[in-house]
SEZAPA-406784 format. One record per residue (C-alpha): z, x, y; residue in one letter. Coordinates in steps of 0.2 Angstrom, whole numbers, plus 5000, padded with zeros to 4 digits. Layout:
N
ZXYA
...
END
This chain:
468
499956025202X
498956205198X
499456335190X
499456505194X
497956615196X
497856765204X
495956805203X
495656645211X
497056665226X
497656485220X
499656465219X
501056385209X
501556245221X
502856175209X
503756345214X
503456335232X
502156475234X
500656365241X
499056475245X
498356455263X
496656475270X
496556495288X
494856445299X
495056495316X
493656415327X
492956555339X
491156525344X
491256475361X
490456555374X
491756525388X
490656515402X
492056465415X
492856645411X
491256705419X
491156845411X
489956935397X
491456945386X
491656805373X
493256725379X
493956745362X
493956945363X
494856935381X
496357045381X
498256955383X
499557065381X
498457195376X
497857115362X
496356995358X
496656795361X
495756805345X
497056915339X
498556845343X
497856685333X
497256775319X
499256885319X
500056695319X
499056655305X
499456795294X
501356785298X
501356605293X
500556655278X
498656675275X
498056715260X
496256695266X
495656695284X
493856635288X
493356655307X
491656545314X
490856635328X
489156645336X
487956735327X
487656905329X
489356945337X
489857105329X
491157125345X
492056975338X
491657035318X
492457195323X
494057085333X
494357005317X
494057155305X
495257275314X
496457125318X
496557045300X
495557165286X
494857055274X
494256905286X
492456845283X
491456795299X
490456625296X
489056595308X
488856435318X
486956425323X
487256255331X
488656185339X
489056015335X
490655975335X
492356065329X
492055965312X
490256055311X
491056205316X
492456205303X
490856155289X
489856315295X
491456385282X
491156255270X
491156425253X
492856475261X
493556305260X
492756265241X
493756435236X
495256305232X
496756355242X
498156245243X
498256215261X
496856235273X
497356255293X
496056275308X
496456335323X
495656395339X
495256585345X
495656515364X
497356465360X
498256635360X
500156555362X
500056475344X
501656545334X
501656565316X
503156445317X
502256305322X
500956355309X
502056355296X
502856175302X
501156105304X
500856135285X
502356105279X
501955925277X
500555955264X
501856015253X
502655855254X
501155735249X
500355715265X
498255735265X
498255785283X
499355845296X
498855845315X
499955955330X
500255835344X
500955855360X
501755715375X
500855765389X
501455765408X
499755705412X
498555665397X
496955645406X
495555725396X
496555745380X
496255645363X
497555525359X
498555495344X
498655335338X
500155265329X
500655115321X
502655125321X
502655285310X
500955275301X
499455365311X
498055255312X
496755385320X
496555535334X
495255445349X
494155555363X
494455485378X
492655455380X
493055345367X
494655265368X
494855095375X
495855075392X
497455045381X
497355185370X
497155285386X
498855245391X
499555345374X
500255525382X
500355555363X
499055665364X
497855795350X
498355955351X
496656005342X
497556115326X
497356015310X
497956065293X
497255985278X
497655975259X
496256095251X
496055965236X
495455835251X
494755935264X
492955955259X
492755775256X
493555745271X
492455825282X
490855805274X
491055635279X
491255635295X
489955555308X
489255585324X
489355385329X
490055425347X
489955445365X
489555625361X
488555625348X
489555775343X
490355785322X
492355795327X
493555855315X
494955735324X
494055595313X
494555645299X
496355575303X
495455415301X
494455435285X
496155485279X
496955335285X
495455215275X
495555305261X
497555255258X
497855455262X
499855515270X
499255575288X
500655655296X
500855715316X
501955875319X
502555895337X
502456035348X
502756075366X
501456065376X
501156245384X
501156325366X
499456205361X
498656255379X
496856325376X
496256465390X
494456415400X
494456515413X
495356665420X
496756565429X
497456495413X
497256675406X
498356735418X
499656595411X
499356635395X
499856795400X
501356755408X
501956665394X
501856785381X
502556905392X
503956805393X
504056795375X
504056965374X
505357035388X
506756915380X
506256975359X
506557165366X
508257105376X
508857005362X
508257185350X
509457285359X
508457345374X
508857325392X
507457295404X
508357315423X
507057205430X
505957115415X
504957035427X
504157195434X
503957275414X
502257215407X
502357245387X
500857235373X
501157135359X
501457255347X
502657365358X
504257405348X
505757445359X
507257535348X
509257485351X
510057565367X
508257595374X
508157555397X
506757515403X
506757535424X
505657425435X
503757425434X
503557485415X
501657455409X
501757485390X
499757495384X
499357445364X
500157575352X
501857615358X
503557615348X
505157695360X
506357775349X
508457715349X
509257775366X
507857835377X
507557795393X
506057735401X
505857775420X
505057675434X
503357675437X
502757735418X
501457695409X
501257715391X
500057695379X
499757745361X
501257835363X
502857865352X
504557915357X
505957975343X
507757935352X
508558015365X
506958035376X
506958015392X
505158005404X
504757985421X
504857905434X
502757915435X
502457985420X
500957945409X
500857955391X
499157935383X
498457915366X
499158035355X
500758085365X
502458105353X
503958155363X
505258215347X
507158175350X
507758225366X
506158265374X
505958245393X
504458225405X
504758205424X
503858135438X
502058155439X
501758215423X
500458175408X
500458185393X
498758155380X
498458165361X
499958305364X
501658345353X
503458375363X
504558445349X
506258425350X
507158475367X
505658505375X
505458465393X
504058485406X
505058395421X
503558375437X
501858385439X
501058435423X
499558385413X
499758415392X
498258365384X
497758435366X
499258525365X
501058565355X
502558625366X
503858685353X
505758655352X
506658685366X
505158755376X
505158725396X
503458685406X
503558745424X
502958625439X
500858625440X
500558665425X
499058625414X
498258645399X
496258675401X
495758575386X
494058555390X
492758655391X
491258525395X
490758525378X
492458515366X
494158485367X
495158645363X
497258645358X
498458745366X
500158785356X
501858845365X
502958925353X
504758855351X
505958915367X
504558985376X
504558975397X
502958935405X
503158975422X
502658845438X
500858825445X
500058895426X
498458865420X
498258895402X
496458885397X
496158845380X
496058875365X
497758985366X
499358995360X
501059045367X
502259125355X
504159105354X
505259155366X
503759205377X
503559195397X
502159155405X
502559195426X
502259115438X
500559065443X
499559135430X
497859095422X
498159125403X
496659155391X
497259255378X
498659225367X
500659295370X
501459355357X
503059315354X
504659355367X
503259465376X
502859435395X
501159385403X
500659405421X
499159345425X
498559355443X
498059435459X
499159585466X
499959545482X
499459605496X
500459625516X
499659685530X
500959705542X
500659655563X
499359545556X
499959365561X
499959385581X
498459475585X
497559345574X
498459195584X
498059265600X
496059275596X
496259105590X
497059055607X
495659145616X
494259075607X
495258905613X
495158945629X
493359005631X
492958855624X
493858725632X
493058825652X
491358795643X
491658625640X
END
């Protein structure tokens, strides 16, 4: 039993609090994803495989989160920076085997948590659930606890092995003997470990097998020999599958999408057709919100109460206060916030851009860099010249201001309340409030001119049509 100490990240564990060190296994160079990406860093749901591991990890508790990868990946150092801030990357120089692997971690492991889990950056369907259930025994006595599945088919799979309720040992297939092949019990590869036994554990482990390879399954029967609880947790086996290549990915994906469409239906949202709406993991869609068919919510977006989402969107870095209502077709980029009842229409887009609230631009616009006040209406065809090669410039529309159709306005430049801008115009200098600004070519009609012009057109027809 310890005693608290916060400087050392140790916990009470007669009170229940148990510290946790997670090491999540990411050094392989998934060459079946064919690909130049590390497989961990390929994207499900918008977010990292590496990701979603290391978010499960958190949620079930992390208190220290150590991630082994290849050296020299500052792609995957970034992934688990920005994904879990505090993570240290451990380099694996060799690879030996997952015990190896896990050792390449060895001063996270001495730092003397309470409970040590390892994971895989290749199984992104993990929940923090069946983290929590898998360390739940160690609370309990046991030394080590393995995540096992029944498989349909367990070809290619470690096995369990059992005893009536005591494990004996997890075998390799390569390994096993013709009867332990037979088991469907089979090893999910996540293994969580008492911290008091872990080091010894796995500094003990041999490479005596058909691989020659150190595997951290072994430590199930080093457990076992030394008189040690070993207990199995059981899991289904699509949540323990590990992505190889890009068809499993597209399973992957699948799934969590799955996971996602019903958590926002059972939130309080209504998706008309949730097969056709694709959702990022950290999408957050308010009560009362509608979603139409074919929705793609990008990373970054949170849709206020009550709004409605139109067919065809796209959103991404985006945030919606209630009552707004977009598209169908609209885009919504980085940066966009639509303010209660805001509305953008068809064909519009809008980028690193503020609707305040009432504001509506209903077709065929492009906002970038820009704030449209309260209540201000954006004509069809209207856009913002933002960019003028070099830099990005703002445009501001003043609250209640009309911007008439088929305007460019070329910024930097700003609208004043109340103001018009008709039809058509080009604006480069500012409008002052409730003034009008025209800003185009005088009309000009030249009477009679239409059918002379359509009779030398018919001519040169003609003459041309003799010649040929």
């Amino acid at each position: 039993m310890t005693t608290s100490d916060t400087a050392s990240g140790r916990s009470d564990t007669a009170s229940g609090r148990r510290s946790l060190t997670a090491i999540v296994l990411a050094a392989g160079k998934g060459t079946r994803m064919r690909s130049d990406l590390p497989k961990v860093l390929h994207r499900i749901a918008g977010r990292s495989m590496l990701g979603h591991v290391l978010a499960a990890a958190q949620e079930a508790g992390a208190t220290r989160i150590a991630v082994v990868a290849e050296p020299g990946r500052e792609d995957v150092a970034r992934e688990a920076a920005a994904a879990a801030p505090g993570a240290r990357l451990y380099p694996q120089a060799e690879r030996l085997g997952t015990a190896h692997a896990v050792l390449a971690a060895r001063a996270a492991l001495a730092e003397g948590d309470d409970d040590i889990v390892v994971a895989f950056g290749d199984t992104p369907l993990i929940s923090s659930e069946t983290l929590r259930r898998l360390r739940a025994p160690l609370a309990e006595g046991a030394a080590v606890a393995v995540l096992a599945f029944e498989a349909a088919e367990p070809a290619g799979y470690g096995r369990v092995l059992t005893e009536g309720e005591r494990v004996l040992a997890i075998r390799e297939e390569k390994d096993a003997s013709e009867a332990e092949r037979r088991v469907r019990l089979c090893n999910a590869g996540l293994m969580a470990l008492a911290g008091a036994h872990a080091l010894p554990l796995l500094e003990r482990i041999g490479n005596d097998n058909a691989a020659g390879e150190y595997y951290l399954p072994d430590a199930v029967a080093l457990a076992v020999a030394d008189g040690l609880p070993v207990a199995v947790v059981s899991v289904e086996e699509a949540e323990a599958q590990g992505v190889n290549d890009r068809v499993q990915l597209g399973v992957a994906e699948a799934a969590i999408q799955a996971r996602l469409r019903r958590a926002a239906q059972l939130g309080g949202a209504t998706l008309i057709a949730p097969e056709t709406v694709f959702l990022s993991a950290d999408t957050v869609l308010g009560r009362d919100v509608v979603v139409e068919p074919h929705v793609v919510f990008g990373p970054g977006v949170a849709v206020g109460d009550g709004s409605v989402v139109h067919a065809f969107s796209h959103l991404e870095g985006a945030r919606l206060e209630e009552g707004v209502s977009i598209g169908p077709y609209a885009r919504l980029r980085p940066g966009a916030l639509l303010e209660t009842g805001a509305r953008i229409g068809n064909f519009v887009e809008v980028k690193n851009a503020t609707l305040r609230a009432g504001a509506k631009a209903n077709h065929l616009t492009y906002l970038g860099d820009a704030e449209i006040g309260e209540g201000a209406n954006v004509g069809a065809g209207t856009i913002t010249c933002n960019y003028d090669g070099v830099n990005k410039h703002r445009t501001a529309i003043g609250a209640g201001a009309f911007i008439g159709s088929n305007s460019a306005l070329v910024a930097p430049v700003s609208i004043g309340a109340g103001a018009y801008v008709a039809t058509g115009s080009v604006i480069t200098d500012d409008v002052p409030a409730d003034a009008l600004a025209v800003a185009r070519g005088r009309q000009a009609v030249k009477e009679g001119w239409a059918e002379p012009k359509r009779a030398a057109m018919r001519a040169e027809k003609e003459a041309r049509a003799r010649k040929g």
